[in-house]
KEKE-3310 file (N, C-alpha, C; in steps of 0.2 Angstrom, whole numbers, plus 5000, padded with zeros to 4 digits):
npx = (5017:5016:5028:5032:5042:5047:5050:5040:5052:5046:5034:5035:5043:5034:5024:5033:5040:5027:5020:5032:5040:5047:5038:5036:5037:5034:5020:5013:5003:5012:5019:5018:5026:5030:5038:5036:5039:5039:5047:5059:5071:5077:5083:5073:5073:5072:5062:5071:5082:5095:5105:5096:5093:5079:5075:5062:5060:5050:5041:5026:5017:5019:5009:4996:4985:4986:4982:4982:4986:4996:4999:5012:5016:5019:5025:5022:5035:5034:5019:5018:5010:5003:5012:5004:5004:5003:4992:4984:4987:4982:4971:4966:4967:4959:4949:4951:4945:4958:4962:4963:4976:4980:4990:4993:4996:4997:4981:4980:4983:4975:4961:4965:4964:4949:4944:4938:4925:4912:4916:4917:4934:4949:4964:4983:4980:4984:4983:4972:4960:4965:4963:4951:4948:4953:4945:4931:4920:4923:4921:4928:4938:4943:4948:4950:4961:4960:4950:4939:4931:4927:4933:4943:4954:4960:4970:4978:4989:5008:5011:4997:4997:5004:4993:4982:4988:4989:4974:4970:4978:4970:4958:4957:4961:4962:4962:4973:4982:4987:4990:5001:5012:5010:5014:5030:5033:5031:5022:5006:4990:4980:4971:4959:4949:4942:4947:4955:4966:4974:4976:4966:4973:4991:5000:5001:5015:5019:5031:5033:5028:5016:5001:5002:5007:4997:4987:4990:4990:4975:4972:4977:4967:4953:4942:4936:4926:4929:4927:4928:4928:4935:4947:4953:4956:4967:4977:4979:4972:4961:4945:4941:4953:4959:4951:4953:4965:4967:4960:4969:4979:4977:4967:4955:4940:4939:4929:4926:4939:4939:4930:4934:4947:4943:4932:4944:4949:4939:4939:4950:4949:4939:4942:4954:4950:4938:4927:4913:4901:4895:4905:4917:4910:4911:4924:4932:4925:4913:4896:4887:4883:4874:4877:4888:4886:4881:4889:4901:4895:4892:4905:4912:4905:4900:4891:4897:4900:4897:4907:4921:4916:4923:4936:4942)
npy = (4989:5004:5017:5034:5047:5062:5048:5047:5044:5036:5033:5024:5015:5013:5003:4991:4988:4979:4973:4968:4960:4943:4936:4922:4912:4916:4914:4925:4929:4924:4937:4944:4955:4969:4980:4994:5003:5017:5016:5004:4999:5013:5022:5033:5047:5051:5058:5068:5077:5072:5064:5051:5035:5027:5011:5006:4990:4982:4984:4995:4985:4974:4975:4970:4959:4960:4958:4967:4987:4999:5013:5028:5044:5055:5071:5079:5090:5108:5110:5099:5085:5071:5055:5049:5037:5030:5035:5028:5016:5012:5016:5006:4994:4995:4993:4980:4974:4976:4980:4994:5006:5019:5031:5046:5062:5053:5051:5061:5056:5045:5053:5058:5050:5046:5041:5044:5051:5056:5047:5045:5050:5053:5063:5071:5081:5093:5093:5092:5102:5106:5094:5093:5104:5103:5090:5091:5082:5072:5067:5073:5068:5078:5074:5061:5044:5036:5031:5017:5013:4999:4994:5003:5010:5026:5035:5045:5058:5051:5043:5038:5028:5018:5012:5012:5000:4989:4990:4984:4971:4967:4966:4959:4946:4946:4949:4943:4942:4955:4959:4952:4958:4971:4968:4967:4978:4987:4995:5003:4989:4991:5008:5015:5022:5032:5038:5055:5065:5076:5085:5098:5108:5109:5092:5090:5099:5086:5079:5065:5051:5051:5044:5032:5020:5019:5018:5005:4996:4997:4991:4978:4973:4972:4967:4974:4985:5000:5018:5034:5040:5030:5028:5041:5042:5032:5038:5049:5062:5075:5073:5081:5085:5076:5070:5079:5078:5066:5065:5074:5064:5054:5056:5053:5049:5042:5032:5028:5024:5013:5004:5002:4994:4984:4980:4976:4965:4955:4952:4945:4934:4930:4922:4914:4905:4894:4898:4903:4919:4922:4921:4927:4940:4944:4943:4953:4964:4967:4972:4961:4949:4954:4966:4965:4959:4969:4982:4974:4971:4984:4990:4982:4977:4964:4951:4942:4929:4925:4934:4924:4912:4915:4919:4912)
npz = (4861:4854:4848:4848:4841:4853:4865:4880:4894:4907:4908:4896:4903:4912:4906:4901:4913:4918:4909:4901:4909:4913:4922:4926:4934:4946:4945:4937:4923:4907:4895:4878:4873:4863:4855:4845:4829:4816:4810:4812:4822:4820:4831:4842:4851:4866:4880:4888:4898:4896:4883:4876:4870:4861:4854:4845:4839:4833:4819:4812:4806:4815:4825:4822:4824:4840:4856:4866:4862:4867:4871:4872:4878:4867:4859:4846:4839:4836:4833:4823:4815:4821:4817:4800:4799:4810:4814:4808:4810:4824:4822:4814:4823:4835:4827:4823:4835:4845:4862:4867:4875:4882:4888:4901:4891:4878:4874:4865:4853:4853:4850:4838:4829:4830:4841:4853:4849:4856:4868:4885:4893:4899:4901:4907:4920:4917:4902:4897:4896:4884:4876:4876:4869:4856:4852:4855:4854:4863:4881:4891:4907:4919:4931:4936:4937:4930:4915:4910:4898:4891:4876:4873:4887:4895:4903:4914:4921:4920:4936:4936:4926:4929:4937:4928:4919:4931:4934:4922:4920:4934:4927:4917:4922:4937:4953:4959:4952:4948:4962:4962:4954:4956:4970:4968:4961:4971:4973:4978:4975:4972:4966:4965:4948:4949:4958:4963:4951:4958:4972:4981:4990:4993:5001:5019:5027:5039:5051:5052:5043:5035:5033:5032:5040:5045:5038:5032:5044:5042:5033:5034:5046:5042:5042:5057:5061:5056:5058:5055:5068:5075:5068:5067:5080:5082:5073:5080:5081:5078:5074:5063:5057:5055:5044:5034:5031:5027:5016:5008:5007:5002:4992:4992:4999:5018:5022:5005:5004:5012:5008:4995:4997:5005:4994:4984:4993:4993:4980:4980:4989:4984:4970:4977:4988:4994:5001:5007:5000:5012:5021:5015:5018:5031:5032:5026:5030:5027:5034:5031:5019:5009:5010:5005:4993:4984:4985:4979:4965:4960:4961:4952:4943:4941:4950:4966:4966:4951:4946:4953:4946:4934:4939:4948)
capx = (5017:5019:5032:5035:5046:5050:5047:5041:5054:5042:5026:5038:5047:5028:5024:5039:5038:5021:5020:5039:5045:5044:5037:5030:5040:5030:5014:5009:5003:5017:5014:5026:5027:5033:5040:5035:5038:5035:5054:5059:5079:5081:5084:5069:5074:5067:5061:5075:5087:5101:5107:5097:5086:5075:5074:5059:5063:5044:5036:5019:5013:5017:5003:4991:4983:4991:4975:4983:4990:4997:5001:5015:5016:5025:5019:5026:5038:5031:5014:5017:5002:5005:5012:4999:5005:5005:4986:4980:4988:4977:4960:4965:4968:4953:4945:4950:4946:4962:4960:4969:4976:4984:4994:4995:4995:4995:4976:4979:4982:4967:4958:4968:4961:4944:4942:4936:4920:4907:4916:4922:4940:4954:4972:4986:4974:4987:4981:4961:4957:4966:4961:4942:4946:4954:4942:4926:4915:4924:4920:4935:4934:4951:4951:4949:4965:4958:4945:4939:4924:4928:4940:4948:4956:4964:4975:4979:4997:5014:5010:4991:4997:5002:4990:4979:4990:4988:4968:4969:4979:4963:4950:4958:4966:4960:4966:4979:4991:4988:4995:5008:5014:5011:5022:5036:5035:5031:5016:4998:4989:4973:4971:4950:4949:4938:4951:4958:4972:4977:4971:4966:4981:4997:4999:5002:5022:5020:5037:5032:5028:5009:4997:5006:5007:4988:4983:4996:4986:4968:4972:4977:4961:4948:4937:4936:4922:4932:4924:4933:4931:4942:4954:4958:4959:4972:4981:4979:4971:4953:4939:4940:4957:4961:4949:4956:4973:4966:4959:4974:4985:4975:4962:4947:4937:4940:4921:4926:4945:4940:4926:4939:4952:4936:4931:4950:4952:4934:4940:4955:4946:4933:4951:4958:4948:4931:4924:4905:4898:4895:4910:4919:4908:4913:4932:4934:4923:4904:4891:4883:4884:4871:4881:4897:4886:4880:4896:4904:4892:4893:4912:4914:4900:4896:4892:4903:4900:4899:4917:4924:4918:4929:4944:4945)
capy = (4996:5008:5022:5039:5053:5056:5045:5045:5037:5036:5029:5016:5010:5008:4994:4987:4983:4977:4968:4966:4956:4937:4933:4917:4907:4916:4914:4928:4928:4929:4941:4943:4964:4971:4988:4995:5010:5018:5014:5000:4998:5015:5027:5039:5051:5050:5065:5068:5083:5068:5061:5043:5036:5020:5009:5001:4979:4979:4988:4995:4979:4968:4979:4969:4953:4962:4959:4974:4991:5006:5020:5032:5051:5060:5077:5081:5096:5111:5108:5094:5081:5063:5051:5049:5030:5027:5035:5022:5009:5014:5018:4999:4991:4997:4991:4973:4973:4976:4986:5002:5009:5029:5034:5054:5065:5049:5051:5064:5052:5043:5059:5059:5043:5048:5036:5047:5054:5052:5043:5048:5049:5057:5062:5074:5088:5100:5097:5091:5109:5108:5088:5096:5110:5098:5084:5091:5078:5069:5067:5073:5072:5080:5072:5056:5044:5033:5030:5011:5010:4994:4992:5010:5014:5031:5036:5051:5055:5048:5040:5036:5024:5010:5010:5007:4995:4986:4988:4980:4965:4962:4965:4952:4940:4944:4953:4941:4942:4961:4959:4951:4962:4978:4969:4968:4986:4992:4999:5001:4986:4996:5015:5018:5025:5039:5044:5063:5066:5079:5088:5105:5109:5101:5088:5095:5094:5082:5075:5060:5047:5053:5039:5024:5014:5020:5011:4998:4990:4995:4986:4970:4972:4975:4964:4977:4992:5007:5023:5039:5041:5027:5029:5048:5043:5026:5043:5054:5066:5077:5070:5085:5085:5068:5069:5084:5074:5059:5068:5077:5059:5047:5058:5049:5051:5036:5026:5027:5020:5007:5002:5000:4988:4978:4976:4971:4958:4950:4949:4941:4928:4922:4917:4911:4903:4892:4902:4908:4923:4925:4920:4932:4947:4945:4943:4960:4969:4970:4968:4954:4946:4956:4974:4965:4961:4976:4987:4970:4974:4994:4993:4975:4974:4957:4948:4940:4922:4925:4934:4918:4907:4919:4919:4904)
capz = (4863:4849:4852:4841:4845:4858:4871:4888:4899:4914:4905:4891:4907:4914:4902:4901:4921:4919:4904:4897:4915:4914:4932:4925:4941:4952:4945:4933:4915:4902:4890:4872:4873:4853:4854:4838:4828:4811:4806:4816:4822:4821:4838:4845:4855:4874:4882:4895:4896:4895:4879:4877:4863:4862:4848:4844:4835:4828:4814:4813:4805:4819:4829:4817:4831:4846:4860:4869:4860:4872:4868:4879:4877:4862:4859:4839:4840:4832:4831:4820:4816:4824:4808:4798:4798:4817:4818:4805:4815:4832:4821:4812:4827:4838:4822:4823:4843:4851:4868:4866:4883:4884:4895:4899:4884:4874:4873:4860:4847:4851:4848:4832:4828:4831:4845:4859:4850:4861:4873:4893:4893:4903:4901:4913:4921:4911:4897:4898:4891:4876:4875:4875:4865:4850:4850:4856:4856:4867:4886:4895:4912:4921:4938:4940:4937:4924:4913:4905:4893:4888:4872:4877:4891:4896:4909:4917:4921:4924:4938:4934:4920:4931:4941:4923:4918:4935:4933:4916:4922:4937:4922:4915:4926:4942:4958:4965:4951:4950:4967:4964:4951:4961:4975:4964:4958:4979:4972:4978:4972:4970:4967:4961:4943:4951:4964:4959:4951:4962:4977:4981:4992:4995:5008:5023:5030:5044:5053:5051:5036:5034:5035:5026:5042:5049:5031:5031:5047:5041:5027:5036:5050:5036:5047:5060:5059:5055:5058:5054:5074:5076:5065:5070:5087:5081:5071:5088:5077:5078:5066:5055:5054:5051:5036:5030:5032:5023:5006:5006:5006:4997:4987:4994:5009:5025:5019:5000:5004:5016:5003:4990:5000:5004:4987:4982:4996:4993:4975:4981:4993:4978:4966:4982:4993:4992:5005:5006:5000:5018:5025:5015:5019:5037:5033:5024:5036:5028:5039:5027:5010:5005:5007:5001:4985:4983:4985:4974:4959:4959:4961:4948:4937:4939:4956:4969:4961:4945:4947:4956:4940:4930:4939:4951)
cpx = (5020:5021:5034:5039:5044:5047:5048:5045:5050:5038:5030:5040:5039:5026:5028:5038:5033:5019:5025:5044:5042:5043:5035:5033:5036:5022:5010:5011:5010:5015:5020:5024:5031:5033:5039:5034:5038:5041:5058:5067:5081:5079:5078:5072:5070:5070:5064:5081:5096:5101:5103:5091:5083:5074:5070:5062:5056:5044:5031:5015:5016:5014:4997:4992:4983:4982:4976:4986:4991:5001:5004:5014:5021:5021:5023:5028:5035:5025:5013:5013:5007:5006:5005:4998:5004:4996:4983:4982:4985:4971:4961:4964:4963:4946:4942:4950:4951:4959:4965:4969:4983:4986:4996:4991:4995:4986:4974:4979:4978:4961:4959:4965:4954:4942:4939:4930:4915:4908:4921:4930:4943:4961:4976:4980:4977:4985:4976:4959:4957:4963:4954:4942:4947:4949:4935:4919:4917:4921:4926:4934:4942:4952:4950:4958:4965:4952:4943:4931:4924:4935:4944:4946:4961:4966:4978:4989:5004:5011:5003:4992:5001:4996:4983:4980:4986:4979:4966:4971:4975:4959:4950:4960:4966:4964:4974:4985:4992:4993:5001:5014:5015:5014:5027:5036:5033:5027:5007:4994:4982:4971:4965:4951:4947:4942:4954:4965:4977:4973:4971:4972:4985:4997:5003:5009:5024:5027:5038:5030:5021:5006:4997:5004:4999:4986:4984:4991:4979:4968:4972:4973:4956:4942:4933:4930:4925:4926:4930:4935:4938:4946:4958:4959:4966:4977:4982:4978:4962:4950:4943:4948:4960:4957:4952:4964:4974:4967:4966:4981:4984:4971:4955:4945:4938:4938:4924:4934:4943:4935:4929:4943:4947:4936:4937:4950:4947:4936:4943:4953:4943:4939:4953:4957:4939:4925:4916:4905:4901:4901:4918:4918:4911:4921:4935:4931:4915:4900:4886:4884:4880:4874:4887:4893:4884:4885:4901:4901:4895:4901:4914:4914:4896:4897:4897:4904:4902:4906:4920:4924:4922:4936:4948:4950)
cpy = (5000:5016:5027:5045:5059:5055:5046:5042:5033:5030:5024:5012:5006:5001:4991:4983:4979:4974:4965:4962:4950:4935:4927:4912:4910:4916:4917:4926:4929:4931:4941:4952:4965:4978:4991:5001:5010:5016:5010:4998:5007:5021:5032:5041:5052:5055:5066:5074:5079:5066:5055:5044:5027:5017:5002:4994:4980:4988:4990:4991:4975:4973:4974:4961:4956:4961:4966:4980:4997:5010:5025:5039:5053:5065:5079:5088:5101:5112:5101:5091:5075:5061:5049:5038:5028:5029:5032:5017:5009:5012:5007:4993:4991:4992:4983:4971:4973:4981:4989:5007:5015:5028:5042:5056:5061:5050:5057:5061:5049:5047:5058:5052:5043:5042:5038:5051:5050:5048:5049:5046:5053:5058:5067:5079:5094:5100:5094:5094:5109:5102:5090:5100:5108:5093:5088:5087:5073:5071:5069:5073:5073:5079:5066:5052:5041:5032:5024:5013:5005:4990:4999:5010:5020:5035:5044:5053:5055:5043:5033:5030:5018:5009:5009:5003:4988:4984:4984:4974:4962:4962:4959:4946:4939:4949:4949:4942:4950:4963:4958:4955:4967:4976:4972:4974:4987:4998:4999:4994:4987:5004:5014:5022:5032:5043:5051:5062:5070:5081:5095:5108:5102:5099:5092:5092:5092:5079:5068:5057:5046:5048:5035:5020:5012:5016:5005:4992:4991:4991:4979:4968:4974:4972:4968:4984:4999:5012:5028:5040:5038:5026:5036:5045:5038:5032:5049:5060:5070:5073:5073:5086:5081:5067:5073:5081:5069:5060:5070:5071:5056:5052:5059:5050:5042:5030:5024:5023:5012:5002:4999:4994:4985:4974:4972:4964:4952:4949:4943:4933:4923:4921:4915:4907:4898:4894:4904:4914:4925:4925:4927:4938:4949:4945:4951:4966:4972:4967:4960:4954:4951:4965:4970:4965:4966:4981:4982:4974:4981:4993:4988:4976:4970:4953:4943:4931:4920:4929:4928:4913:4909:4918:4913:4901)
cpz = (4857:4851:4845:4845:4846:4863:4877:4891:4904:4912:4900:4897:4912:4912:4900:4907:4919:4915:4899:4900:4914:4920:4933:4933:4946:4950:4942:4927:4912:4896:4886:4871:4867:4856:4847:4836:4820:4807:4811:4816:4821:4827:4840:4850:4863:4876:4888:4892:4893:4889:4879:4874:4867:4857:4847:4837:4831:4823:4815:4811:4809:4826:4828:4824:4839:4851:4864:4864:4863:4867:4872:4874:4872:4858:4853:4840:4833:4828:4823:4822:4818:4816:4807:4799:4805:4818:4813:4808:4820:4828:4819:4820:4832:4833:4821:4830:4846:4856:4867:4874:4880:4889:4893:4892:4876:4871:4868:4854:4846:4848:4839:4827:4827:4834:4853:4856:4855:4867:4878:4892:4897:4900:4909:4914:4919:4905:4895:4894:4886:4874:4872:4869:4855:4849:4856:4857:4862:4877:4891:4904:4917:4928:4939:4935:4930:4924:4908:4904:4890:4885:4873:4884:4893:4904:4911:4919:4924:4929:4938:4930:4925:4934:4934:4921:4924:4935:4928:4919:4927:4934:4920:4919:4931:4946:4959:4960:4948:4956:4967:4959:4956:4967:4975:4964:4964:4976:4977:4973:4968:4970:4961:4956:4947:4956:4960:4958:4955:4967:4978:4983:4995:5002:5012:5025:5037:5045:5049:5044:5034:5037:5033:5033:5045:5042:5033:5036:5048:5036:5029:5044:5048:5039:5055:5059:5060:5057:5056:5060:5076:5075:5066:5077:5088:5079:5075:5084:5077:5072:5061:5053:5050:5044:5030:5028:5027:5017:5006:5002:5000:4990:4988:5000:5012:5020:5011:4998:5006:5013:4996:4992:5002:5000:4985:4986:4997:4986:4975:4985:4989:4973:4970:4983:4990:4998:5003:5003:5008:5024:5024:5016:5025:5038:5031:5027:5034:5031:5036:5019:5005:5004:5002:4991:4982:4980:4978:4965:4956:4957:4952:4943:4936:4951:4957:4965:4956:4942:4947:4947:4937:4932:4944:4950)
residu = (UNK:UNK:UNK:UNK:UNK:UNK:UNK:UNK:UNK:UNK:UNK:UNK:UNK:UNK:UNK:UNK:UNK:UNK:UNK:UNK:UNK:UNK:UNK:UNK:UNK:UNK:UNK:UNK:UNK:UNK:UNK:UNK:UNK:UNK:UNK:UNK:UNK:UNK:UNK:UNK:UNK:UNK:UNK:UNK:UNK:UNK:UNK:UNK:UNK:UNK:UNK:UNK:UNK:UNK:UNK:UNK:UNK:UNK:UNK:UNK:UNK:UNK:UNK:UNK:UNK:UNK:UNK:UNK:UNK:UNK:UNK:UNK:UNK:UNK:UNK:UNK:UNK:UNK:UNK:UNK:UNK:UNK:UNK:UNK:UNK:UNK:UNK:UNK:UNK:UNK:UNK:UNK:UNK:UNK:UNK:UNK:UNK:UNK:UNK:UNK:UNK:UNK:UNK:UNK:UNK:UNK:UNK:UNK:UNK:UNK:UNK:UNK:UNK:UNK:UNK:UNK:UNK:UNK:UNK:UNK:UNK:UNK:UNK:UNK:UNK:UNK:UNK:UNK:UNK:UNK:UNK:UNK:UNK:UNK:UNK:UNK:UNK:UNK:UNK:UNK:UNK:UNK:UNK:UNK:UNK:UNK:UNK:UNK:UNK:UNK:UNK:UNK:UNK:UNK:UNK:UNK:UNK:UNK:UNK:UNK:UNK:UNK:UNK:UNK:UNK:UNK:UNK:UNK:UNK:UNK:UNK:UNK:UNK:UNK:UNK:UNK:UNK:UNK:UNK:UNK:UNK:UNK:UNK:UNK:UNK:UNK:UNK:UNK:UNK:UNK:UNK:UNK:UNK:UNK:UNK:UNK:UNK:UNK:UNK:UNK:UNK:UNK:UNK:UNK:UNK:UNK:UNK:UNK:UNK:UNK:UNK:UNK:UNK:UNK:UNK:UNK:UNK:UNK:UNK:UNK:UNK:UNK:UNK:UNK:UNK:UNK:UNK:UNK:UNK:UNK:UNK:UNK:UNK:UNK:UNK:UNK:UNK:UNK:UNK:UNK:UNK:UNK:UNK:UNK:UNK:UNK:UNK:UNK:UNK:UNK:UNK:UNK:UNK:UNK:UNK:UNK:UNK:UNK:UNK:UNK:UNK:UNK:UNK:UNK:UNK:UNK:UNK:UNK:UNK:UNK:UNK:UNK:UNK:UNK:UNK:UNK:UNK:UNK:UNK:UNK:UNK:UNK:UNK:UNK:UNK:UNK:UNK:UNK:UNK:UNK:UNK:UNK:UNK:UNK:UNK:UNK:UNK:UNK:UNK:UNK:UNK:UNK:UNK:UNK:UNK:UNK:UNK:UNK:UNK:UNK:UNK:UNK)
# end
């Protein structure tokens, strides 16, 4: 992770959780996480009204091999340029195949780097505009949470940036120790790049604790045929309400959530399980193997099988 001043606490404390905790006892990958900055041992100042710095132990040469290089948000005061040394270390490293993941306003460096011409990207929906209006070739697109095209991915923000962290660890390693990461951190284990960063108006202020528990057990009766009827009449709710209820919660429409925790739990079935095709399509709730591979592909990339060899 290369950190310039000053830093995120929000997004540096993301990849720390996520790739800085040894959880090797329960199961997930260990990773060796380098905190690196442009003068290494001494203090940057973290973006917080309180007193309190962060002091990157690497250099900008132990960047050099890294399979991964993130990037957290530090916006130079006074229109200041990015070190000139930190955005040779990005453009180098891109260079020599690491994956490059942003978080937030971090995707201004990339930019700086000239690693977003031509390519889709995202960062916060505050500041997309400028994001476009500085790097013009780039693709910005200011609603969705994240955006992978491969060796870059960019993330949208605060929040958003686990949940591209957590997407990178299922690109690589699979659903199930995604999950077990996003336990630990009492996160979603899956939240769709395409879902919006925001929504048009605020959620609405119900008494109660929205729709968490109405999820919690569509989630664990994914075998069941949901309809949206169904489900507003489980939340004692009109159709049109409940849908208007739903976007507001999650982002997504009912069909394009219950499509998504599908796809996660048929991931998790082909690493798991030696199950069929077809025995998983009916456990996660699609009518037949042939929608699940269908919806698998589109969401994946690579069919249900040929996943499984992968992460089995």
């Amino acid at each position: 992770m290369i950190v310039t001043d000053p830093v995120a606490v929000f997004e540096f404390g993301v990849v720390v959780e996520v790739f800085g905790i040894d959880r090797r006892e329960e199961g997930v990958q260990g990773f060796e996480l380098r905190i690196c900055g442009e003068h290494p041992g001494r203090p940057l100042r973290a973006k917080s009204t309180a007193p309190l710095s962060i002091t990157p132990a690497h250099g900008l040469e132990d960047v050099a091999g890294a399979d991964l290089v993130v990037v957290v948000p530090a916006t130079p005061e006074h229109g200041a340029p990015y070190p000139s040394a930190v955005v040779e270390t990005v453009r180098r490293a891109y260079a020599s195949g690491s994956t490059i993941l942003s978080i937030c306003s971090a995707a201004f460096l990339l930019g700086e780097a000239g690693l977003l011409d031509g390519r889709a990207c995202t960062t916060h929906w505050m500041y997309a505009d400028e994001l476009q209006r500085r790097y013009p070739s780039a693709q910005v697109d200011p609603s969705v949470l994240f955006v992978d095209t491969g060796q870059i991915i960019t993330s949208a923000g605060t929040a958003s940036g686990v949940d591209a962290c957590l997407h990178l660890v299922r690109r690589e390693y699979g659903a199930a120790m995604a999950n077990k990461i996003a336990r630990r951190m009492v996160v979603p284990p899956q939240r769709d790049g395409g879902q919006q960063q925001f929504v048009p108006a605020p959620v609405p202020g119900y008494s109660s604790d929205g729709l968490a528990e109405l999820l919690d057990w569509a989630r664990s009766n994914l075998e069941q045929p949901h309809t949206v009827a169904s489900l507003a009449r489980r939340a004692n709710l009109s159709e049109r309400s409940f849908a208007r209820r739903f976007l507001a919660e999650t982002g997504t429409t009912p069909h394009q959530w219950l499509t998504q925790q599908r796809i996660l739990a048929a991931r998790e079935l082909l690493e798991t399980t030696e199950d069929p095709v077809e025995r998983i399509a009916g456990k996660v709730g699609f009518n037949s193997a042939v929608v699940l591979r269908d919806h698998f592909r589109r969401s994946v990339g690579v069919a249900p099988l040929a996943y499984r060899r992968r992460f089995c």
